[in-house]
N, C-alpha and C positions, 0 to 999 in steps of 0.2 A: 488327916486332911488330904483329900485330893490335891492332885498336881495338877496344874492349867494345862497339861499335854491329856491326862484323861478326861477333862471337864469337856476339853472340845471334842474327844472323840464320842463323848457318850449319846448314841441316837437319840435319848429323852430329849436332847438338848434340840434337835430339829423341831419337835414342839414346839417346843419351851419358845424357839427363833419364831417360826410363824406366829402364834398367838401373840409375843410381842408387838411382831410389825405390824396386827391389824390391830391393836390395840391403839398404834398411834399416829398420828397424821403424819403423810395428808390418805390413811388406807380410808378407804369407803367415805370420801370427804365429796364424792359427786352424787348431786341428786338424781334417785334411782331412774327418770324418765329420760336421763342423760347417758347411760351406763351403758344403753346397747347401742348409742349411734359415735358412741368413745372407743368400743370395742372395733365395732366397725371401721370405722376411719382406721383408725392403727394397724389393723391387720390387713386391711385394704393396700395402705401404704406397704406394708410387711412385703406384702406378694407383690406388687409393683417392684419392688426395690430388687428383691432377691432373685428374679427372672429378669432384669437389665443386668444383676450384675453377673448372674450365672452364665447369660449365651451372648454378651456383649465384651467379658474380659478376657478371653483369649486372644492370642496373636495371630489368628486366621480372620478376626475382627479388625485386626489392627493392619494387619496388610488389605483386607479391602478397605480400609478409610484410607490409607497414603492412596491404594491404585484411584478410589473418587478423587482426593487431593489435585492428585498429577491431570485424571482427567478436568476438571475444573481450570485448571490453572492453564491446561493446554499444551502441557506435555505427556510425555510417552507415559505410558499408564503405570508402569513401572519404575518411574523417573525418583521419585522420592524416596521409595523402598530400594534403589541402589543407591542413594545419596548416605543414606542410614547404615546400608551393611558396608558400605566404603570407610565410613567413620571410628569401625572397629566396636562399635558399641550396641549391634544391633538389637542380642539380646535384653540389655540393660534398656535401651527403647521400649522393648516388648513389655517388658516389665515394671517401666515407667504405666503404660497402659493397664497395663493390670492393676497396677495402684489406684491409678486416677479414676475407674470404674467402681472400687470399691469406697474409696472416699465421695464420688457422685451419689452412688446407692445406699452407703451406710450413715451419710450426714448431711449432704446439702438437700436429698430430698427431704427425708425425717424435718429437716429446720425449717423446709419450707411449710410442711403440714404444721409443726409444732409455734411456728412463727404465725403462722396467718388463717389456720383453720383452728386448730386448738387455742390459739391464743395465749399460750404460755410462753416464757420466757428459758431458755436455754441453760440456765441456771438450774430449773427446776430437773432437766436431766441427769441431776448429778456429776457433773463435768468438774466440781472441784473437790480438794483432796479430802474432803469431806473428814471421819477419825479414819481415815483408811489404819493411822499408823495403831488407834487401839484393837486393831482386830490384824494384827502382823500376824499371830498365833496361826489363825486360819487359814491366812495366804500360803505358809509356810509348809502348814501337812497339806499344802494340794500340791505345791513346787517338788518339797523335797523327795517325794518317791519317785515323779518323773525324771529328775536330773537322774538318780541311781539307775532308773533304767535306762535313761540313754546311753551312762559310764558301759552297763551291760551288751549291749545293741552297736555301742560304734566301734566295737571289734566285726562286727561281721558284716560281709562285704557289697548284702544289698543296703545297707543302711550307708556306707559308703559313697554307693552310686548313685543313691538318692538324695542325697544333701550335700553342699547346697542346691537350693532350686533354680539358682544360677550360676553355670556352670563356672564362670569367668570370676567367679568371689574372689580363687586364689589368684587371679592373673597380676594384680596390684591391690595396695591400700586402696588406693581411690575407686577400684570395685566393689573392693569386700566394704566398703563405708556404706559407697553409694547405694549397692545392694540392703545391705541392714536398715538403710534410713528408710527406703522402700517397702521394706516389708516389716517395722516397725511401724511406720502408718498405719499399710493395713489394718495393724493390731490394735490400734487405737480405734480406727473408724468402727473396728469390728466390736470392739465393747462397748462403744460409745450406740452402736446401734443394739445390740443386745441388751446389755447392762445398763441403760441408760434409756434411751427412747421407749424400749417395750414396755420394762418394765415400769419405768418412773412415767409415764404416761398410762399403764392401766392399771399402776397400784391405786390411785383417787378410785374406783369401779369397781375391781375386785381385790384387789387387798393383796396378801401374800401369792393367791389365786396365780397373778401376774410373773410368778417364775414357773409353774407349768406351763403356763404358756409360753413363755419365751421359751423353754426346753425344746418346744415341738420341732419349730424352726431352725433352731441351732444344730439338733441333732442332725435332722434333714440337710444340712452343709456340707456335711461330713461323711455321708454315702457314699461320693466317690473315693472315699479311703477306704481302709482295713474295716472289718467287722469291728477289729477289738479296738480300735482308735473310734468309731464311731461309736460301737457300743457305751465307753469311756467318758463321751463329750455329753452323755446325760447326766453321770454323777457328776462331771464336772463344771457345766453350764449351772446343774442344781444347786450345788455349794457357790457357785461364781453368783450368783443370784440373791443366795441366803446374804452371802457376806455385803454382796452388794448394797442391798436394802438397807443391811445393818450398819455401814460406814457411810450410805447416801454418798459414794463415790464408785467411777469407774476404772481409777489408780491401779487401783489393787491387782484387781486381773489381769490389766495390763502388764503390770511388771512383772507379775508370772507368767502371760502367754510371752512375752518380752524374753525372760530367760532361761524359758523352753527353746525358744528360740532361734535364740545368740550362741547358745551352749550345743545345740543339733547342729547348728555351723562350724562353729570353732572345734567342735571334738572329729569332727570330718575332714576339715581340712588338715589336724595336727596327727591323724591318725595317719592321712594320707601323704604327710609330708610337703602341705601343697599351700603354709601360710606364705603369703604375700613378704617377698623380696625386695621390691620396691615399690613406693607412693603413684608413679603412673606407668602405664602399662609401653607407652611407646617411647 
């Protein structure tokens, strides 16, 4: 008898997964003179969404909205942006902005089409824990060779300099929190718009179809990293897809992009000596 470790590695079983999911609803559940203006709209959305949050979520974005702010209000242009770096928190600012860019572009717009052009209800995106937990198995061989190679990786010392993404994580608890929660968000908006909106929105159309698709995009997120991190986030978007469909939840990947993470933080900070000594930083 096979062991459930080789049943999910055996490639037959990718079959096996799509031909289930179109097998059952809600896949090819739209009538076909609906299929290309279903496609349309979502990818329409897609590109809308990913070009606001691409050249909108940096902090060269976010210093010209304080310099408008200040001018508006009628002070010195600058007035805001030293009220912020006075605060001690500037970067954590920054990076509040970057959050709030990607939750605008990964969910409120997505809710808006899905609210009032689609007509569907938010529910239908897969948003709860769906069997997330009868399909742990899978989540599991996608986690557990990445955590081994970060164990690999946080010995050397660009990997070091590079995590966390904010530098101030180690300064106190209440950064290294504040920072996690923030970029725990992101991770949600970010499945919830992949894993969730693309797909469970144009599975009704094209069926299983709807994780190539999602692949394309996701991949495309990922160009500003390494080759091999980008090349990576297509088998990984792929399987985050498969499994997706099959537990009709967004959980799952979450708490693996979640402890990819938390664990590229904490093994940086503990490598570098640099965990948090006390709760606030002044």
């Amino acid at each position: 008898m096979s062991s459930p470790l080789l049943i999910q590695l055996d490639p037959r079983n990718i079959m096996r997964s799509f031909k289930q999911i179109d097998s059952e609803a809600p896949s090819y559940t739209l009538k076909r003179e609906h299929c290309s203006m279903r496609l349309l709209q979502v990818l329409a959305c897609t590109c809308v969404c990913l070009i606001l949050i691409h050249y909108l979520k940096y902090s060269s974005s976010f210093i010209a909205a304080l310099a408008m702010l200040s001018e508006l209000q009628g002070e010195a242009s600058n007035y805001w942006l030293s009220q912020i770096q006075a605060s001690g928190f500037a970067r954590l600012f920054s990076y509040t902005w970057w959050t709030s860019w990607h939750l605008i572009g990964y969910v409120l717009l997505p809710f808006l089409l899905i609210r009032y052009v689609l007509k569907m209800r938010m529910s239908d995106m897969a948003i709860g824990w769906g069997d997330t937990h009868k399909h742990w198995l899978g989540y599991a061989l996608l986690l557990s060779p990445i955590l081994f190679f970060i164990f690999l990786v946080s010995f050397r010392s660009d990997f070091l300099q590079h995590y966390p993404f904010y530098d101030d994580a180690g300064r106190s608890w209440f950064d290294l929190i504040a920072w996690e929660i923030l970029y725990l968000c992101q991770f949600a908006a970010l499945e919830f718009f992949f894993r969730g909106f693309i797909l469970q929105s144009l599975r009704p159309a094209i069926g299983a179809g709807a994780i190539w698709v999602m692949c394309v995009p996701y991949l495309m997120i990922h160009f500003p990293k390494l080759w091999l991190e980008a090349t990576g986030a297509i088998f990984f978007g792929f399987f985050l897809g498969i499994l997706a469909l099959r537990s009709f939840s967004i959980w799952g990947g979450f708490l693996v992009h979640a402890g990819v993470a938390v664990t590229m933080d904490l093994a940086s900070l503990i490598q570098q000596n640099r965990l948090p000594q006390q709760f606030w930083p002044f």
